[in-house]
C-alpha positions in Angstrom: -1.0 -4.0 3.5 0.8 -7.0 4.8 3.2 -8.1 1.9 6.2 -9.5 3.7 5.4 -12.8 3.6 3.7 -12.9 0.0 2.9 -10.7 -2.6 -0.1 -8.9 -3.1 -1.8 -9.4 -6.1 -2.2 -6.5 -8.6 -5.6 -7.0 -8.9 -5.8 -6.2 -5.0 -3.9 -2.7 -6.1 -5.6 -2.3 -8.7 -9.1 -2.2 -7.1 -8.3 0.0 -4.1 -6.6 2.4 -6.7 -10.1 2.2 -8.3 -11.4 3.8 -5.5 -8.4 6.6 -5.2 -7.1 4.7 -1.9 -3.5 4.8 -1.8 -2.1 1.3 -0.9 0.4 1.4 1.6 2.9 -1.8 1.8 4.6 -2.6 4.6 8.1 -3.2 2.8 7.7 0.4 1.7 6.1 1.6 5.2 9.2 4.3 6.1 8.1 5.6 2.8 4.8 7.0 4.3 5.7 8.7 7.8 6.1 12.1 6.2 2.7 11.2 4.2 0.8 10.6 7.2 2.1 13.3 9.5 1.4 15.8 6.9 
């Protein structure tokens, strides 16, 4: 999720976390690479 430019809302989160999808910012995006290569 884009959220360089603003923030995302917590309700945003909070509905895809709902649904047991992992949001992935893109301020946090080096964060992930061992996530996804796993």
């Amino acid at each position: 999720m884009q959220n360089t430019d603003k923030k995302i809302s917590d309700d945003a989160i909070g509905a895809l976390k709902e649904y047991e999808i992992k949001p992935a910012l893109w301020s946090k995006k080096d964060s992930y690479i061992s996530e996804l290569i796993a």
